[in-house]
N, C-alpha and C positions, 0 to 999 in steps of 0.2 A: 669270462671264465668258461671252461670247457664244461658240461652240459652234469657230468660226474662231481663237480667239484665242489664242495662244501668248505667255505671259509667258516673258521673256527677262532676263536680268541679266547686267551688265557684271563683275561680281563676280570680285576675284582671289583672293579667302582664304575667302569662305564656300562653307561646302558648297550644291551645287542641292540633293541629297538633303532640306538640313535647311532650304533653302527650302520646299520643296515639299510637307512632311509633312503640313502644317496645312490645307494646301488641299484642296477637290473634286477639282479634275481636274490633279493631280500630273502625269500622262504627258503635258502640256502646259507643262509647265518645263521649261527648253534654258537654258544657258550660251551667251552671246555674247560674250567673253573680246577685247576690241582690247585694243592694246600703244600704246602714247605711244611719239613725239607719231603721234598716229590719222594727218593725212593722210601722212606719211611710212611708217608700218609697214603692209608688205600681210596679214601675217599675222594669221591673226582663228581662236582654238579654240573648235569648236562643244564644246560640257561636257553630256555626256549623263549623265542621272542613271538613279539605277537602275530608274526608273518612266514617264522619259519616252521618249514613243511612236516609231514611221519616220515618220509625219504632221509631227509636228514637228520631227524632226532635217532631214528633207527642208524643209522651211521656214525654216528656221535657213539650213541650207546654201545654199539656192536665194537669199536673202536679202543674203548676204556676198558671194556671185559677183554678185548684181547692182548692189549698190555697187563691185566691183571687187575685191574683197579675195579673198585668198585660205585658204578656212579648210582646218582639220585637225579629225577627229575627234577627241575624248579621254574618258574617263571619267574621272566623278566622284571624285574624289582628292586632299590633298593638292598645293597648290600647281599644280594639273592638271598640263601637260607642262614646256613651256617654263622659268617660274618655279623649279621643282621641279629639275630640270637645272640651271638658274645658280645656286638659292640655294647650294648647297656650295661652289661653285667661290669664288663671294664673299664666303663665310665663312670659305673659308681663305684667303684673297687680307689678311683684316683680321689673323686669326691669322699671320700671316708678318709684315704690319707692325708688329703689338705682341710678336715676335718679336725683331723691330730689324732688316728686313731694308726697305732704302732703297724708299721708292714707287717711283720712276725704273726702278729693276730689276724690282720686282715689273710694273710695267707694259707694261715694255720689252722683256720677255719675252713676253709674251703676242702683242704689236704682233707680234713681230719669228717669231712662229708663224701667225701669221695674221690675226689677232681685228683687228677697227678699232678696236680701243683698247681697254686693258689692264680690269682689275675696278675698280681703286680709282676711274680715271676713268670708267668706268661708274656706279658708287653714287654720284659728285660729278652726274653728268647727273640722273638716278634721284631722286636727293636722300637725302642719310642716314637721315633720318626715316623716309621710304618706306620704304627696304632694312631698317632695324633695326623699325620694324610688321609686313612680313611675315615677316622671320625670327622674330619672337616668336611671331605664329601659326602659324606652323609646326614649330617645336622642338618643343612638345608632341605632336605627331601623326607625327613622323619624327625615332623616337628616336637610329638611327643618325649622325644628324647631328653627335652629340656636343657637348658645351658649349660655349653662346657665349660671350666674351668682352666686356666693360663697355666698350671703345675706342669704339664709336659714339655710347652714352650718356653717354661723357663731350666726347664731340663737340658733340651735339645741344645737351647742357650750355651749352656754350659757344657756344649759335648758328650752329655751324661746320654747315649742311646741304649745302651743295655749291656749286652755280652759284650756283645761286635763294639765295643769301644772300651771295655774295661769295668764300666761305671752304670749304674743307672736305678733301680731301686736297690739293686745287691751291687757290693762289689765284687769284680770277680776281677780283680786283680793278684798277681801271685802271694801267696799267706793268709787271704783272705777271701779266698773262695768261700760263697755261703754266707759272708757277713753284710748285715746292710749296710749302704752307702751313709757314712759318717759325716758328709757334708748336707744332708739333705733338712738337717735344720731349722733353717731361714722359711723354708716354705711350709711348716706346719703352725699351729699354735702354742705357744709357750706354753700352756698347762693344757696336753693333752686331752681327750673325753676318754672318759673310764670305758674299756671293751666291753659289752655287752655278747657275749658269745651268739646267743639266739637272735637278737636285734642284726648284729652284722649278717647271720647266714642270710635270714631276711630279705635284709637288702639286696644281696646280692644274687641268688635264689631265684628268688620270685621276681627282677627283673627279665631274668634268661624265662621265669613262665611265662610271662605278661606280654612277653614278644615273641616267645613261640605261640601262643594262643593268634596274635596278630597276624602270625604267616598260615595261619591255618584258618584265619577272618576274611582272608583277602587272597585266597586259595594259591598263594605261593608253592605250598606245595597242596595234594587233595589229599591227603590220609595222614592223623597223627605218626602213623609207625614210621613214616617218611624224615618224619620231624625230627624225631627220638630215633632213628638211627642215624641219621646224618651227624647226629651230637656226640653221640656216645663214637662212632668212628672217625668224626673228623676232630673231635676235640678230647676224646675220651673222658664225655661226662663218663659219671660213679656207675659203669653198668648196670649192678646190683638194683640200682633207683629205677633204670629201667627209659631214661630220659626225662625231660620235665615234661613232656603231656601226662607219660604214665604218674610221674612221681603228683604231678598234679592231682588225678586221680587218686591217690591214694592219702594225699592231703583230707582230698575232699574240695571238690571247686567251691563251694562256700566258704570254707576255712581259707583259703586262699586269696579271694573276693575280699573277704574280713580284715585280712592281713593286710592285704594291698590297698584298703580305704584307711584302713590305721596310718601305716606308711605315709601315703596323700595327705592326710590332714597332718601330720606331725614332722615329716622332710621335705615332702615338694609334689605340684601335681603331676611329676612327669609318673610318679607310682599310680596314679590312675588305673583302675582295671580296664581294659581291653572291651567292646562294645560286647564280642562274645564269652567271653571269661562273665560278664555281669548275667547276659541272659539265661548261662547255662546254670548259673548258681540261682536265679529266680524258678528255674524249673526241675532242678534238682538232676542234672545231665552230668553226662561224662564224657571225655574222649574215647574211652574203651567202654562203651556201657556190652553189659550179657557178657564181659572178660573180668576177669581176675584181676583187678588193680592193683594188688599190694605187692609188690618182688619181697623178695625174702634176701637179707644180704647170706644165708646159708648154703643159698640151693641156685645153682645156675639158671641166669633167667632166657624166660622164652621170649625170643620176640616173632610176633603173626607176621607174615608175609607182608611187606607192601609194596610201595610202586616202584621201588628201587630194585626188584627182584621181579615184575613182570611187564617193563614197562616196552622192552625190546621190540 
């Protein structure tokens, strides 16, 4: 490669690291990470690996702000930031459906916290296919995730991918745009579990904290605000919450702790708190401590500066 030149990948599942091994000039491999559909998402993570240089993270960066996007830093990890944050959430959102707990709820919950639309109809945008590829490569590398379940492969099975084929947790076939998938039957249990509104947000919640707390354990990215705007922009969590570090905060990391040992003992130990989520509730810490933890869903919220705005 000529002395300028920074190979770049779009890549959502492989490692840079194990891009870059083979090469001469490794500190010249950058993760350029867009989100679908590209001109709609402004969110772009630059994926630094262990070897690549400031020359090229500064070119990466300089690069996204000139097409308009807006990047975040992250290291090289598993599922980088973003992906890594929702896959749990979506993987219990399917464990809840093959649960017998009605899609409508499971979604309706989510909508009705903030989210522009719940998980299930998310993977039907996404496409099943997609979401069940990167959950496979990633189960192996993030053990805590605990066991997936066969419900997509038997989706996939049956052609059901989501929009992009008609069918999939909705169907969006003509007339019935909006309605769920009428065949999806066979794969739940004959007498449903009663929705529990609070237990499902729960669930689902507090796994997107319990792995944001983890990318901020294992310094994927260095600053909550990093965390909580890559979410709120590339996923558009509930702004108003403020992300789940802040919303964490405003829980209260003990309340949270609490939640997610309940969780553990009564669903599975992949709800385990997080090594840092447990310490910070032992000494009474926050992610934003000396800030304002609670957003107000009345009043536009503020978010402090982070690395995503001075990292150039």
């Amino acid at each position: 490669m000529r002395s300028d030149v920074v190979l770049a990948s779009n890549t959502s599942a492989l490692s840079i690291d194990a891009i870059a091994e083979s090469l001469q000039h490794p500190e010249r491999v950058v993760g350029i990470h867009f989100f679908n559909p590209v001109h709609r998402m402004q969110l772009v993570e630059i994926v630094r690996g262990t070897k690549t240089d400031a020359t090229t993270l500064n070119t990466a960066i300089a690069f996204v702000r000139q097409i308009g996007k807006l990047p975040v830093l992250v290291k090289d990890s598993p599922g980088f930031l973003v992906n890594r944050i929702l896959l749990p959430y979506l993987v219990e959102a399917v464990r809840l459906f093959a649960a017998g707990y009605r899609i409508e709820n499971i979604d309706r919950v989510m909508v009705d916290f903030g989210m522009p639309m719940g998980p299930l109809r998310l993977m039907d945008e996404v496409g099943l296919d997609v979401a069940e590829h990167v959950a496979k490569e990633l189960e192996s590398r993030l053990k805590h995730l605990g066991p997936l379940n066969d419900t997509l492969n038997k989706m996939i099975a049956k052609k059901w991918l989501g929009r992009k084929s008609g069918k999939g947790f909705y169907d969006y076939q003509s007339g019935r745009e909006g309605k769920t998938n009428s065949e999806l039957g066979d794969l739940q249990p004959a007498e449903p579990e009663i929705a529990n509104e609070g237990d499902l947000r729960d669930r689902l919640v507090l796994s997107m904290i319990n792995e944001a707390a983890r990318t901020i354990e294992e310094k994927v990215v260095e600053v909550p605000e990093d965390a909580d705007f890559a979410m709120i922009v590339g996923t558009g969590w509930a702004p108003f919450r403020g992300g789940p570090l802040r919303y964490s905060d405003h829980l209260g990391i003990a309340t949270v702790v609490s939640r997610l040992n309940n969780l553990r003992d009564r669903v599975g130990t992949y709800f385990a708190p997080c090594q840092l989520l447990a310490e910070m509730a032992n000494r009474g810490g926050s992610f934003y401590p000396e800030r304002n933890p609670i957003p107000s869903a009345e009043t536009e919220p503020q978010f402090e500066k982070g690395r995503h705005e001075s990292d150039a």
